[in-house]
C-alpha positions as CSV (number, residue, x, y, z in Angstrom):
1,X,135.1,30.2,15.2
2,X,135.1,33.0,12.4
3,X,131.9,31.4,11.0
4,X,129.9,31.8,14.3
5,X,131.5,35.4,14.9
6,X,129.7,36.2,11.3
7,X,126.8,34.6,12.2
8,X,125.9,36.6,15.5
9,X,126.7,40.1,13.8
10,X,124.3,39.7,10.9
11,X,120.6,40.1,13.1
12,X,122.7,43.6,14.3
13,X,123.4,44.6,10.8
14,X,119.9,44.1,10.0
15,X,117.9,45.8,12.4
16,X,120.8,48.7,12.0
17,X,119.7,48.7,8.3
18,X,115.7,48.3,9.2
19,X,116.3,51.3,11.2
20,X,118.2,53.6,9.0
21,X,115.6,52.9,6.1
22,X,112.7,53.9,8.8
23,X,114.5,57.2,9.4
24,X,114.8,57.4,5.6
25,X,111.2,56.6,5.3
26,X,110.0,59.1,8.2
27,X,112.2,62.2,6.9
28,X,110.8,61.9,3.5
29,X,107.1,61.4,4.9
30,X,107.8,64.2,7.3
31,X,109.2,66.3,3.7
32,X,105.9,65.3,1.8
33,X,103.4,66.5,4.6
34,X,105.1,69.7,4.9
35,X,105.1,70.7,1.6
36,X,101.3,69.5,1.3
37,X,100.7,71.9,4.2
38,X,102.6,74.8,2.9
39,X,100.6,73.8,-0.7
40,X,97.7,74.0,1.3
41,X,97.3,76.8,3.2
42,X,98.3,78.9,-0.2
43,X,95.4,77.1,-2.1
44,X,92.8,77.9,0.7
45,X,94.0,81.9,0.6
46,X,93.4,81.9,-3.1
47,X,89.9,81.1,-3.1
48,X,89.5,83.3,0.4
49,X,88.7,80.5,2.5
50,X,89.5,80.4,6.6
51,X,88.5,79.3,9.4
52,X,90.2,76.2,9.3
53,X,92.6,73.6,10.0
54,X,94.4,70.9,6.9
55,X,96.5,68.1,8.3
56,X,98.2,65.7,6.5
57,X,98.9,62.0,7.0
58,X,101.4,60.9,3.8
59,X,99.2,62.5,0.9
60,X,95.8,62.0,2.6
61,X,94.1,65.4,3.9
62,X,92.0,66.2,6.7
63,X,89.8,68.8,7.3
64,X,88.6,70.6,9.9
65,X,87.1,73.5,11.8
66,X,85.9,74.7,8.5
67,X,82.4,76.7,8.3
68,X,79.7,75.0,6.6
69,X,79.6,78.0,3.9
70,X,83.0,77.2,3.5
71,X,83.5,73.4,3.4
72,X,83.0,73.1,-0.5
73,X,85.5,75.5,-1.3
74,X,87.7,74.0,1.2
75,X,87.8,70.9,0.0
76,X,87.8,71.6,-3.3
77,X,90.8,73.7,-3.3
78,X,92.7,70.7,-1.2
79,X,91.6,68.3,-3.8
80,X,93.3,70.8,-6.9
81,X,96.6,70.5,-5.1
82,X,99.2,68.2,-7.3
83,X,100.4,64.8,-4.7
84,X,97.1,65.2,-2.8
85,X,95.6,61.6,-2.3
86,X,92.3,61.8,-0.5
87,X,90.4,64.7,1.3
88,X,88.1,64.1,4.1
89,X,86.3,66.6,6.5
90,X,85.2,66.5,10.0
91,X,82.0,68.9,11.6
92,X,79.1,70.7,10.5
93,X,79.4,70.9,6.6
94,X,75.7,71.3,6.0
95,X,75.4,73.8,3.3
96,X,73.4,77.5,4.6
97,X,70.1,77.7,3.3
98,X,69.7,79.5,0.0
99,X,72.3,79.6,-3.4
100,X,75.6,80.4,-2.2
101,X,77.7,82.9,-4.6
102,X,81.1,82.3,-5.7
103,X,82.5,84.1,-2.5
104,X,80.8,81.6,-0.5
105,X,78.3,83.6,1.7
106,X,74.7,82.9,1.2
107,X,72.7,85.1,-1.1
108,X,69.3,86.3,-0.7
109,X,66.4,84.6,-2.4
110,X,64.7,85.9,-5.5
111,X,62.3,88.5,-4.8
112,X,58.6,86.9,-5.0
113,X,56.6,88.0,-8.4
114,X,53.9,90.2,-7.4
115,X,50.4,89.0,-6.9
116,X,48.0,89.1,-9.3
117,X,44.7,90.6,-9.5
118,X,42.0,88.8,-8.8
119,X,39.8,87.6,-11.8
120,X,37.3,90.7,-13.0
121,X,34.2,89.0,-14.3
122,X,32.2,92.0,-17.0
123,X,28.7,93.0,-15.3
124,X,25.8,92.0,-17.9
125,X,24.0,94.3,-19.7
126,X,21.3,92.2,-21.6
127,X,18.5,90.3,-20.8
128,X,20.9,87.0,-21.3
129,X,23.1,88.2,-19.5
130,X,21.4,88.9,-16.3
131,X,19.5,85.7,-16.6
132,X,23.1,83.5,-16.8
133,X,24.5,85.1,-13.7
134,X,20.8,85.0,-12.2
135,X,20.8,81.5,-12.5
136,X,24.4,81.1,-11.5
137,X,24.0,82.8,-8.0
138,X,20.6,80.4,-7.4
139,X,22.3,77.4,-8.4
140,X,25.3,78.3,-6.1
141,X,22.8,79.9,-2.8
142,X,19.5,78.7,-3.8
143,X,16.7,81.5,-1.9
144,X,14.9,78.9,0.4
145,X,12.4,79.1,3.2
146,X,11.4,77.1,6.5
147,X,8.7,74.7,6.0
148,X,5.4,76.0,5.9
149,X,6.6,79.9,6.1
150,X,7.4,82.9,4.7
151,X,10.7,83.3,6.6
152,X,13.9,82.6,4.8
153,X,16.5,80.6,5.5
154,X,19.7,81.8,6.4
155,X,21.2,80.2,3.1
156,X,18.1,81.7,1.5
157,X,18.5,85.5,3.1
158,X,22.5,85.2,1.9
159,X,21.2,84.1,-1.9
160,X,18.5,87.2,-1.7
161,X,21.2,89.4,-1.3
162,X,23.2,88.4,-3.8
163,X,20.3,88.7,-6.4
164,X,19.9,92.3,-5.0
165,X,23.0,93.4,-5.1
166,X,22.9,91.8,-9.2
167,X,19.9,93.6,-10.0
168,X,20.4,97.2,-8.4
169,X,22.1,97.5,-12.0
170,X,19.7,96.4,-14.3
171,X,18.8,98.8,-17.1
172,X,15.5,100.4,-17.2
173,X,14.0,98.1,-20.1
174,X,14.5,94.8,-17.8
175,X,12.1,93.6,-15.7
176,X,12.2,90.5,-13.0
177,X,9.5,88.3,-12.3
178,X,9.6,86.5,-9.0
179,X,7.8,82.9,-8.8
180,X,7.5,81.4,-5.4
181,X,6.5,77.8,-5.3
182,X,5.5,75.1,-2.1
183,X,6.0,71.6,-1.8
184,X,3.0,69.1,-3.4
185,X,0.0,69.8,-1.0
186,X,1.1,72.7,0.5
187,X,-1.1,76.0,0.4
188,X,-0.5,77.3,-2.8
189,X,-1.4,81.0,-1.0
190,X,2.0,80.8,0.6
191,X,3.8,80.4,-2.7
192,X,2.7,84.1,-3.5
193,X,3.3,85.2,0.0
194,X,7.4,83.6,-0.6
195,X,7.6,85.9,-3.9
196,X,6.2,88.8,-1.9
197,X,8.8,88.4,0.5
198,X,11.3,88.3,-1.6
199,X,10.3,91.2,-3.7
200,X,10.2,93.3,0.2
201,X,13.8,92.5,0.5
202,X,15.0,93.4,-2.7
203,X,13.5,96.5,-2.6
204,X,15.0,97.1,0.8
205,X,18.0,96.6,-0.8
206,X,18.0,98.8,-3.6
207,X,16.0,97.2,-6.5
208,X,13.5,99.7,-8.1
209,X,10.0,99.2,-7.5
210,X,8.9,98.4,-10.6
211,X,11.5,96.3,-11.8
212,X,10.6,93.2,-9.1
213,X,7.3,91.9,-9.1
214,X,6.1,88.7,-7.8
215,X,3.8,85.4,-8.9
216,X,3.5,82.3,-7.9
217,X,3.3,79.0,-9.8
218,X,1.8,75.5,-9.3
219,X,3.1,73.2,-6.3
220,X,6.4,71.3,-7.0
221,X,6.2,68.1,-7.2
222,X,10.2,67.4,-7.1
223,X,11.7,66.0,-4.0
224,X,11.4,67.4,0.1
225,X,12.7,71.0,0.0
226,X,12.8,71.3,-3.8
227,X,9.4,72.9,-3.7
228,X,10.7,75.8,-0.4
229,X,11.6,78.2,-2.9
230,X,11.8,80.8,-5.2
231,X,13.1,81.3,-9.0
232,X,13.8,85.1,-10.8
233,X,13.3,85.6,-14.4
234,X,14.3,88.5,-16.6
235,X,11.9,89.7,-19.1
236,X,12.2,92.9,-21.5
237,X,9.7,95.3,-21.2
């Protein structure tokens, strides 16, 4: 019957017409791509970029092969193009170390200021003066001794020698007295025989004779250790 005839022929019309629109679809796609490409390629040699490879599915762009000094600029320039959907990248995009200029490669750092000069601190020149940084270099190395001796410590030898090399350039008109002092029941003998010792080494050490001389003092009745010691005074002549 005619009916049927019509009937069997219209799934083969449709597919036929399914198909024809799927070549349609395909040749257009296929039109689009290229001309994405070809947009492509001229984008990346404006801004100097290579290296690389763009592919296109429809208007989405993928990237790859691309240096990592280069990736930005590569996808950036992709991205500008008029139709381009989406822009991903594949590999090692990790930036270089260090700014990058505008042609991409890495520029050296910023050269580091110079150092600067170490603090200068004025010598004194008075009798205040000397007595401040006197009492600076004692509170920081106090001059100390064994127990029951004349022999210094090793902290107390280093703080000797730092009053020496203070004093070596002490106007004429100042003078240093030099008290030694024992613990609370010590011989009060060996408190004299400390300030002697002291005054030895600073004069072996370039202090003028007559401007170091030594005393002693009562015993200390401050805490074990406290008493081990020395103290330096400047007094004008």
């Amino acid at each position: 019957m005619p009916g049927t005839r019509w009937s069997r022929l219209l799934p083969t019309a449709l597919l036929v017409t399914l198909a024809l629109t799927a070549i349609t679809v395909w040749s257009a796609s296929d039109d689009i791509e290229a001309e994405l490409a070809a947009r492509a390629k001229n984008a990346l040699a404006d801004v100097g970029v290579s290296g690389g490879q763009v592919s296109f599915s429809g208007r989405d762009a993928s990237l790859t092969g691309f240096p990592p000094d280069k990736a930005a600029q590569a996808m950036d320039a992709i991205q500008r193009i008029d139709g381009v959907r989406t822009v991903e990248i594949s590999g090692d995009t990790a930036p270089p170390a260090g700014p990058v200029t505008t042609s991409g490669e890495p520029s050296a750092p910023p050269p580091s200021p110079p150092p600067s000069p170490p603090p200068t601190s004025a010598k004194p020149t008075d009798k205040a003066g000397f007595q401040a940084e006197i009492d600076r270099l004692l509170a920081a190395t106090p001059i100390t001794f064994e127990p029951d001796t004349t022999e210094l410590t090793a902290d107390g030898e280093r703080g000797a020698l730092e009053i020496a090399k203070l004093l070596t350039d002490a106007p004429r008109e100042l003078r240093f007295r030099i008290t030694g002092s024992v613990a609370t029941g010590s011989d009060r003998k060996l408190a004299l025989n400390r300030a002697l010792a002291v005054e030895r080494l600073l004069e072996r050490n370039g202090v003028k004779r007559d401007q170091a001389y030594s005393t002693q003092r009562k015993n200390s009745d401050g805490a074990s250790g406290e008493g081990r010691r020395v103290d330096i005074t400047a007094e004008q002549r």
